[in-house]
N, C-alpha and C positions, 0 to 999 in steps of 0.2 A: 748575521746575514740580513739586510734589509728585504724587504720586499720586492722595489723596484728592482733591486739587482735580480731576484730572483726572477723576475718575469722575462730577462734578456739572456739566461741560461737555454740552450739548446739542449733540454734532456725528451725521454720520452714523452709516454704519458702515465704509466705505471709509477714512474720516479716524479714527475711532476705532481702527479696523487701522492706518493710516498709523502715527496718534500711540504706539501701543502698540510697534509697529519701531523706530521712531527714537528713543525718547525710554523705555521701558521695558526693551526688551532689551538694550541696551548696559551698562545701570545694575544688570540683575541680572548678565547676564556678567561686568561687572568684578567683582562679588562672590563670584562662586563661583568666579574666576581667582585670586583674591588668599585664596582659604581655607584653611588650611592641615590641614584636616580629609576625609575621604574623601567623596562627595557622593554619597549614598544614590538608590535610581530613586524612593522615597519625595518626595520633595527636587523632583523633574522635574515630579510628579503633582501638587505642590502647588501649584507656579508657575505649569504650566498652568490649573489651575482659578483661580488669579490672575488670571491673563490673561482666561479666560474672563467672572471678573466685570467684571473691568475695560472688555472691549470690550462688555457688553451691559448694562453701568452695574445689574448686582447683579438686573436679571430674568432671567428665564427665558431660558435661550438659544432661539433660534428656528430657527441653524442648529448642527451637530453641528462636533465640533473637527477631525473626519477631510476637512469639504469646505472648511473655511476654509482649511487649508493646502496645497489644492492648488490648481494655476496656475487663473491668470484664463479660460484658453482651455477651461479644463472644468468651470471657472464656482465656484473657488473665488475667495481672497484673496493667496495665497501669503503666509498665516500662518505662519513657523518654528515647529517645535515646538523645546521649551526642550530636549530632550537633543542632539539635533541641532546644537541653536544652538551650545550649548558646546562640544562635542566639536568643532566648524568652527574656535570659536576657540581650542582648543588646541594646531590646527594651525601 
């Protein structure tokens, strides 16, 4: 599934969080696992505002990036943030 396809889909926003987990973050992780150049915080800020178009399909975001990634029980998404992400998987 490309990306761009992905941002023309009509799902939620739970699912458009879901699809961005499953199906985005592992595809940029392996890329910036297999880099062999140093990964700027430049680089995290980009991805995430990647992300951000991605899950509100290129408007206005409606919520902030600070409550999408936290748990459900405090009423965010549990969004990873991408520096986070990586650093887990270069453990």
């Amino acid at each position: 599934m490309h990306i761009a396809h992905m941002q023309q889909l009509q799902y939620e926003l739970n699912a458009r969080v879901a699809v961005s987990k499953m199906v985005v973050l592992p595809r940029c992780l392996y890329v910036l696992q297999n880099s062999m150049c140093d990964i700027k915080m430049n680089t995290f800020q980009e991805l995430n505002s990647f992300l951000i178009k991605l899950i509100w399909t290129g408007r206005r975001s409606k919520v902030r990036l600070d409550i999408l990634k936290l748990d459900p029980v405090e009423g965010g998404l549990c969004l990873p943030g991408m520096q986070l992400y990586y650093m887990a998987g270069l453990l």
